[in-house]
DSSP file (Angstrom, degrees, kcal/mol; ACC not computed):
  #  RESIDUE AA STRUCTURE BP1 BP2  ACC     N-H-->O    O-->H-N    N-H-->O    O-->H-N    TCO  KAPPA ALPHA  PHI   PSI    X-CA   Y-CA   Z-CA
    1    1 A X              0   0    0      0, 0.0    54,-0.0     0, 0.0    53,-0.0   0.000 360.0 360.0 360.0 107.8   -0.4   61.7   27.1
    2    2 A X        -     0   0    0      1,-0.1    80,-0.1    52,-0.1     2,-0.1   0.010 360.0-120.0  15.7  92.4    0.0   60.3   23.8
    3    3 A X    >>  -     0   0    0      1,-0.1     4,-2.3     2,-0.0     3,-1.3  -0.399  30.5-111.4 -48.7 149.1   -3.0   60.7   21.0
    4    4 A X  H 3> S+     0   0    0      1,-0.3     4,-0.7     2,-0.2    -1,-0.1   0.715 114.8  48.2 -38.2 -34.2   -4.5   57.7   19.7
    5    5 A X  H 3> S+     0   0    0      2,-0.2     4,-1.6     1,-0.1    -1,-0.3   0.825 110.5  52.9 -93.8 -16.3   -3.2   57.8   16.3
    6    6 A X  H <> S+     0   0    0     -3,-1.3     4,-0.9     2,-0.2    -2,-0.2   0.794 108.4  49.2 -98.4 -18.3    0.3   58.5   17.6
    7    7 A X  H  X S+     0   0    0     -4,-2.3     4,-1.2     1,-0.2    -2,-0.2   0.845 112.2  54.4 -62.7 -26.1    0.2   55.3   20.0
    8    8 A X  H  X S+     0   0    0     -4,-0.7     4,-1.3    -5,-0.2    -2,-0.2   0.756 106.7  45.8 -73.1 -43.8   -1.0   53.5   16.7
    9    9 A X  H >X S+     0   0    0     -4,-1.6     4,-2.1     2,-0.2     3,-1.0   0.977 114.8  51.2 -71.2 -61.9    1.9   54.4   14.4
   10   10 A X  H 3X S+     0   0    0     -4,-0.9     4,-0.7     1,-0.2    -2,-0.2   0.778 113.7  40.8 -18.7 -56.0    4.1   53.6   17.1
   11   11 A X  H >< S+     0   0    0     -4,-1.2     3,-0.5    -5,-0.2     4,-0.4   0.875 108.4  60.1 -59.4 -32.0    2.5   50.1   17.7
   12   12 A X  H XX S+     0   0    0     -4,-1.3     4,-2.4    -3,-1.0     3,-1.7   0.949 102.1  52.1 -77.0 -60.3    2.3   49.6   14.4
   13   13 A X  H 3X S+     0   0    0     -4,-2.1     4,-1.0     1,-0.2    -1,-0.2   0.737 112.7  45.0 -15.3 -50.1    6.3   49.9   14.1
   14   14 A X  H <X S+     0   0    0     -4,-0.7     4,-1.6    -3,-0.5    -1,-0.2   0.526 106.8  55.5-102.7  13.8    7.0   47.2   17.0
   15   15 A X  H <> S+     0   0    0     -3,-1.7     4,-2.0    -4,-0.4     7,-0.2   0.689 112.8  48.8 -89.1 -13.4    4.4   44.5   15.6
   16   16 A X  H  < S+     0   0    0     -4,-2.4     6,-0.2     2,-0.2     5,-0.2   0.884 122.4  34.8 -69.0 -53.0    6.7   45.1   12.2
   17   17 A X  H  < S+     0   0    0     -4,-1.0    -2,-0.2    -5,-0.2    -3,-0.1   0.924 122.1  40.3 -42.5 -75.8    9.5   44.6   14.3
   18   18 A X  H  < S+     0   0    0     -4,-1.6     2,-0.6     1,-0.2    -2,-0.2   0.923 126.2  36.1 -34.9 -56.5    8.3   42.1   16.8
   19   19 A X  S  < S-     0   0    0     -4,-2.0     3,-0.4     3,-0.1     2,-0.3  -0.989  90.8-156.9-130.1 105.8    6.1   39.6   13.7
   20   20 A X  S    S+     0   0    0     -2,-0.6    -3,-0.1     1,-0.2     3,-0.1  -0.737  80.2  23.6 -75.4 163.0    8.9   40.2   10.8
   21   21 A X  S    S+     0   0    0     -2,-0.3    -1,-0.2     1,-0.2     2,-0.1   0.388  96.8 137.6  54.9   3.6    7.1   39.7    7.6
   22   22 A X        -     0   0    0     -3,-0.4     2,-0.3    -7,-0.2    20,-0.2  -0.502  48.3-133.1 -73.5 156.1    3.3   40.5    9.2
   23   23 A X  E     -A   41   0A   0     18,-3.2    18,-5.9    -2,-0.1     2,-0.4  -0.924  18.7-163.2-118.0 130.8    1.1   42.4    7.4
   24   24 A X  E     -A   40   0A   0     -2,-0.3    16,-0.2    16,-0.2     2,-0.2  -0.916   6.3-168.1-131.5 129.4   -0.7   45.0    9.2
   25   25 A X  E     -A   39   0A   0     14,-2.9    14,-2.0    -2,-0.4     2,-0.4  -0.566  20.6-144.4 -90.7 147.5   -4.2   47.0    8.1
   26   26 A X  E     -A   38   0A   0     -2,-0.2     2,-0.4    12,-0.2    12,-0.2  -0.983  24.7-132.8-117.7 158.0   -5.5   49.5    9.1
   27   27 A X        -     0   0    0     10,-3.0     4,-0.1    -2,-0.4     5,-0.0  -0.781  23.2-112.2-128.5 136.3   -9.4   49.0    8.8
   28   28 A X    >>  -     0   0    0     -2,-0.4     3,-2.2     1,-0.2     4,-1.0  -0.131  31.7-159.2 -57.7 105.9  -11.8   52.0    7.2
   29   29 A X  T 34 S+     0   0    0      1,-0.3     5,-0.2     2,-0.1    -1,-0.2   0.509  94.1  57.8 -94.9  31.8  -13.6   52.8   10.8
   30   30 A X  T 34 S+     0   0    0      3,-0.1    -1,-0.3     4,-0.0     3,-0.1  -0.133  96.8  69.4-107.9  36.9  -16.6   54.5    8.8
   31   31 A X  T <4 S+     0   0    0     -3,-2.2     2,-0.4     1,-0.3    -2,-0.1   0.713 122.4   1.6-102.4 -46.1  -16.9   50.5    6.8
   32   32 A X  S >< S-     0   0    0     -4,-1.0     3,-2.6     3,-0.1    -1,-0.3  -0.938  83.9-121.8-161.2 128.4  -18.2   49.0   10.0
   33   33 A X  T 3  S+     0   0    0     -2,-0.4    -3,-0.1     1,-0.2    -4,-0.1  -0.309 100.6  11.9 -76.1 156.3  -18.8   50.9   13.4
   34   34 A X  T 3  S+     0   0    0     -5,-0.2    33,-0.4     1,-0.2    -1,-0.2   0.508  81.2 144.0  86.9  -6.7  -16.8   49.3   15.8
   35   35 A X    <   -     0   0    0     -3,-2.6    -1,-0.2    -7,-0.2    -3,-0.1  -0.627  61.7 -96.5 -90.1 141.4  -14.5   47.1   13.7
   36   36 A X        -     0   0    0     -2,-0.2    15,-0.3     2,-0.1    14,-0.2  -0.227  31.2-112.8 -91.3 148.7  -10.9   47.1   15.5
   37   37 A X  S    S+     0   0    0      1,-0.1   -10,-3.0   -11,-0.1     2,-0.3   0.936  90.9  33.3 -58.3 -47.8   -8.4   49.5   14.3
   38   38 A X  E     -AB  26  50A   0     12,-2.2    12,-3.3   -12,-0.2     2,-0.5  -0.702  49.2-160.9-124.5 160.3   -6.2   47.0   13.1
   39   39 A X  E     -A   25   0A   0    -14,-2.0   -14,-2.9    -2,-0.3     2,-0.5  -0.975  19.1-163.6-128.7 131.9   -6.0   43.6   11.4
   40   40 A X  E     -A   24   0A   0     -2,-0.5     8,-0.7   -16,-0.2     2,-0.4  -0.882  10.4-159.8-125.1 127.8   -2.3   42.4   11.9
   41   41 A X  E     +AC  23  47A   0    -18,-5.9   -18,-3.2    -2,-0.5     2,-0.2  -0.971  21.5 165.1-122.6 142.2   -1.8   39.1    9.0
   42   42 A X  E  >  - C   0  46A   0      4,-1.8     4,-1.1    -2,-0.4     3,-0.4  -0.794  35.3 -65.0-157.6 165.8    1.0   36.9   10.0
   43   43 A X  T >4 S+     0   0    0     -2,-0.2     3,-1.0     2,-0.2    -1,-0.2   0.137 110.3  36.0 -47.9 158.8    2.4   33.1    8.9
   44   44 A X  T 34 S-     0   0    0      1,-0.2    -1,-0.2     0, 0.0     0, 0.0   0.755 132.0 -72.0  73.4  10.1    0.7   30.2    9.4
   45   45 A X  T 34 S+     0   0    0     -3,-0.4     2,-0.3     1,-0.2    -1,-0.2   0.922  86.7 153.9  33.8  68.7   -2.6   31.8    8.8
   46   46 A X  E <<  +C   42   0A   0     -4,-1.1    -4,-1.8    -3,-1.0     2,-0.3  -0.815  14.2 168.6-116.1 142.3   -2.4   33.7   12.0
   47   47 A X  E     -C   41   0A   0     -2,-0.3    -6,-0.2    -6,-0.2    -8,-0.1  -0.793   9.0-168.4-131.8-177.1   -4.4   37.2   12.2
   48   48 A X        -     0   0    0     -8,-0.7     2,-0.2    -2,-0.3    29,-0.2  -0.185  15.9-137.4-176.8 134.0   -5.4   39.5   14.7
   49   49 A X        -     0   0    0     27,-0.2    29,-2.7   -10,-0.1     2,-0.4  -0.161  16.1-179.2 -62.7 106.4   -7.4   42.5   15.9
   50   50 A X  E     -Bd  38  78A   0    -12,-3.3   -12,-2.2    -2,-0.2     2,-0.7  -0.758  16.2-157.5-106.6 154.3   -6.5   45.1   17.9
   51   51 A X  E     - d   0  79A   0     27,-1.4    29,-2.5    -2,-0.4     2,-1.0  -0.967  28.6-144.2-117.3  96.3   -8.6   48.4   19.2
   52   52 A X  E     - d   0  80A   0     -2,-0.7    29,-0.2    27,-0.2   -44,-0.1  -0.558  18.9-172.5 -62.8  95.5   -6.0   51.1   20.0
   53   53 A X        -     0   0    0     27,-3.3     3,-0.1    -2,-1.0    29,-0.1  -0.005  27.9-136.7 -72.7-172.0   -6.8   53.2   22.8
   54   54 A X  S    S-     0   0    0      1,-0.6     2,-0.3    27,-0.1    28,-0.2   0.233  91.7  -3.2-129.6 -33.6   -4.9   56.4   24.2
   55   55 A X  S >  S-     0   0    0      1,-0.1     3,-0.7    25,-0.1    -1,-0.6  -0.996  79.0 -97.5-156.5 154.9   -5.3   55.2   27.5
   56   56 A X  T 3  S+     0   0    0      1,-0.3     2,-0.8    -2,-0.3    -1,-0.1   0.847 120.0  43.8 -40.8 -49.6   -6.9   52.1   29.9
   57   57 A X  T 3  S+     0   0    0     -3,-0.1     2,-0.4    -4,-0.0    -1,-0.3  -0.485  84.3 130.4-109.0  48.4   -9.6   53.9   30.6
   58   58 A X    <   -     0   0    0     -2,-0.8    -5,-0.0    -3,-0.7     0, 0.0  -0.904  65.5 -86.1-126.4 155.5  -10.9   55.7   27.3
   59   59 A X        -     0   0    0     -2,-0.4     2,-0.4     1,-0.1    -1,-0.1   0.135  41.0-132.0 -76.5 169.8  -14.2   55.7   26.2
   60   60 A X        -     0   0    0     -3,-0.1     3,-0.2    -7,-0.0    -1,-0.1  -0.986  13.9-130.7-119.8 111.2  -15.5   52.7   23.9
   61   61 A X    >   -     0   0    0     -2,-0.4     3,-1.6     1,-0.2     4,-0.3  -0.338  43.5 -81.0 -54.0 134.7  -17.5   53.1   20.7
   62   62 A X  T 3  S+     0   0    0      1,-0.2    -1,-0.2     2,-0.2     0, 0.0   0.081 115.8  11.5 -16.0  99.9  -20.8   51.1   20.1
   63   63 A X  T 3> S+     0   0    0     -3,-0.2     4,-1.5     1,-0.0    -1,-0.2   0.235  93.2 108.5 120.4 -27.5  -19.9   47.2   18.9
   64   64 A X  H X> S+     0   0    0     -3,-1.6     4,-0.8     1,-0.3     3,-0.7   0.873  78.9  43.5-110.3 -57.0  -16.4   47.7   19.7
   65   65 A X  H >> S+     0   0    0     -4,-0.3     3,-2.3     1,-0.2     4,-1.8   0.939 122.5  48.5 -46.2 -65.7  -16.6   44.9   23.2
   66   66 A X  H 3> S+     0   0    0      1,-0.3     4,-3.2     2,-0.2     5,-0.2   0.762 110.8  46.7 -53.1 -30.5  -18.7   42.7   20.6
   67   67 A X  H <X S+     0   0    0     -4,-1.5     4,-1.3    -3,-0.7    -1,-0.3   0.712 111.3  44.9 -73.8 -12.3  -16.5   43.0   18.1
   68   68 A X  H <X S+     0   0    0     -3,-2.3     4,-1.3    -4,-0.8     9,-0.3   0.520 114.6  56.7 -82.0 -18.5  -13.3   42.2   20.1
   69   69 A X  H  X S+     0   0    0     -4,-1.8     4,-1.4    -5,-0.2     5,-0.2   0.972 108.9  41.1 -59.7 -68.4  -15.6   39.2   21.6
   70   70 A X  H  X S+     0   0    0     -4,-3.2     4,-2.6     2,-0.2     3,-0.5   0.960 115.6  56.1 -46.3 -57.8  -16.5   37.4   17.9
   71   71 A X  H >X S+     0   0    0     -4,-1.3     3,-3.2     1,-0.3     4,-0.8   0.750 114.5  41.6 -61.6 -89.8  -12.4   38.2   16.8
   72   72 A X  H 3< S+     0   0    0     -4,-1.3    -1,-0.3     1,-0.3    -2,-0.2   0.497 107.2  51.6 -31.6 -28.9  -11.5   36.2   19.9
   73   73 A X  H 3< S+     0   0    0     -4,-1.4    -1,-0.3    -3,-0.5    -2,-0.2   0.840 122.3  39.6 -81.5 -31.0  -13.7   33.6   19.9
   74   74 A X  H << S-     0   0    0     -3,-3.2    -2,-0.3    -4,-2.6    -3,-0.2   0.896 135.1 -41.2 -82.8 -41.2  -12.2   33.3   16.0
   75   75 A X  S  < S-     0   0    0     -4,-0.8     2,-0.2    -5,-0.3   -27,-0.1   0.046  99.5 -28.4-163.2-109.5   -9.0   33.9   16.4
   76   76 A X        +     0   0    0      2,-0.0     2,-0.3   -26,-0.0   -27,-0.2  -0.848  56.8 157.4-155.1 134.2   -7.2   36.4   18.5
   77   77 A X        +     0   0    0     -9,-0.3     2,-0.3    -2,-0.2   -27,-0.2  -0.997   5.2 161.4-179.4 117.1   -8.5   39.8   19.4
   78   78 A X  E     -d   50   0A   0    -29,-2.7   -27,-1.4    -2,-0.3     2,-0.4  -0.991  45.4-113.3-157.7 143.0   -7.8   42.9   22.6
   79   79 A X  E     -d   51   0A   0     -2,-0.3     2,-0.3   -29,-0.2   -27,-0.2  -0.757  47.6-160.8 -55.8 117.3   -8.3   46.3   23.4
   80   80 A X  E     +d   52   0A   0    -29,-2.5   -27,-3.3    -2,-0.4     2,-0.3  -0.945  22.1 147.6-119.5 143.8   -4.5   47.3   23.3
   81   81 A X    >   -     0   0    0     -2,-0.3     3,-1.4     1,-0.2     7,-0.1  -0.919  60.3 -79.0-136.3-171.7   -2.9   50.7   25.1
   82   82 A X  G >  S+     0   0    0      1,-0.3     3,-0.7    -2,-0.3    -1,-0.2   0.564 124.6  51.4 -18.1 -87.3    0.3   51.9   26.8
   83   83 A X  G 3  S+     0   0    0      1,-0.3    -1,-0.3     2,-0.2     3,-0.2   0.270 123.6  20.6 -68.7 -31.4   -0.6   50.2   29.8
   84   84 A X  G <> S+     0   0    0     -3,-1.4     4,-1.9     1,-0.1     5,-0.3  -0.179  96.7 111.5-113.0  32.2   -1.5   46.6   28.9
   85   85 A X  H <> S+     0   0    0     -3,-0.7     4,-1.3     1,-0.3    -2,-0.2   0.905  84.1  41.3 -82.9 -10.3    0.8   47.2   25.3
   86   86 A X  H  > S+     0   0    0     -3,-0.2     4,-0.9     2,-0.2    -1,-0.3   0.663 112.5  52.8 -97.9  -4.0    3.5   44.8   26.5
   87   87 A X  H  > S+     0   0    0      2,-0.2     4,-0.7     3,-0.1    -2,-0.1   0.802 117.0  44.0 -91.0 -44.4    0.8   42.0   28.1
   88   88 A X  H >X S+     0   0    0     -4,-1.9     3,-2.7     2,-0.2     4,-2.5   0.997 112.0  47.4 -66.5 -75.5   -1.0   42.1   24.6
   89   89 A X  H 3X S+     0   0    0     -4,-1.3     4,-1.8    -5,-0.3    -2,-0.2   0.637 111.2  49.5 -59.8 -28.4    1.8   41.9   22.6
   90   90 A X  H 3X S+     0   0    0     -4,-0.9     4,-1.0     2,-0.2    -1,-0.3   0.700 117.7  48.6 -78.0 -23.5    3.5   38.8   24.7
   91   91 A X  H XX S+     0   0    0     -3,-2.7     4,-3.1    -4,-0.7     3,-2.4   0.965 102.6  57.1 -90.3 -40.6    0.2   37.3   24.3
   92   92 A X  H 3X S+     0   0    0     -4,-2.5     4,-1.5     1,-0.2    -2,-0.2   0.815 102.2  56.5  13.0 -86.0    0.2   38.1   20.9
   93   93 A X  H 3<>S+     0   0    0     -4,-1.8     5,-0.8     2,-0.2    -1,-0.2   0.496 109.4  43.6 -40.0 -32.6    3.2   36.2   20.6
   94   94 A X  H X<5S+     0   0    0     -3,-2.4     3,-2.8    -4,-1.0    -2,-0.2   0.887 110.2  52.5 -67.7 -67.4    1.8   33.0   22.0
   95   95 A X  H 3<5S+     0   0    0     -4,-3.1    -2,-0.2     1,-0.3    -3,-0.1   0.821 117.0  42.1 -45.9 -39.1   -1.1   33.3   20.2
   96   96 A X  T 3<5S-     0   0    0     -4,-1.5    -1,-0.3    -5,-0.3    -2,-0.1   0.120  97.4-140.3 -92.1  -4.2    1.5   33.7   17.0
   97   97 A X  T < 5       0   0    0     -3,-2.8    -3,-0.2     1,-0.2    -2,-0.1   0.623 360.0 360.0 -16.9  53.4    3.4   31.1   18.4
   98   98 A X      <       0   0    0     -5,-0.8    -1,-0.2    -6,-0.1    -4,-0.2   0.352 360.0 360.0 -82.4 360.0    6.7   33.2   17.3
């Protein structure tokens, strides 16, 4: 299995591929506990927040469901790993409406 940070350079690769011309952050996780790894900036003023996981079932920091609740409710906003990375990313794509 895959570490976290190498499933994360790796994602980061096909949303660069996938959204050409998105901008993707990665966000300081001692600024604000719980704040999603990444902030993916896109046309159209489209964002969104992803929490990178190693695996479905790995543990979850303190904040980290509320904060993926408040980014959805604004915008668009998932727990992403392997296992649900192509389900996110097609919704993604909707959401992105690329």
């Amino acid at each position: 299995m895959a570490r976290e940070s190498q499933f994360q350079a790796k994602l980061i690769r096909k949303l660069k591929e996938r959204f050409p011309g998105c901008i993707v952050l990665k966000n300081d996780a001692n600024y604000i506990q719980g704040f999603p790894d990444l902030t993916v900036l896109y046309r159209n003023h489209k964002w969104a927040l992803l929490e990178c996981k190693r695996e479905n079932e790995a543990h979850k920091q303190p904040n980290q469901e509320y904060y993926i609740q408040k980014g959805n409710e604004m915008g668009f906003a998932r727990f992403i790993c392997p296992e649900n990375e192509e389900e996110v990313l097609n919704d993604l794509q909707q959401a992105f409406g690329a």
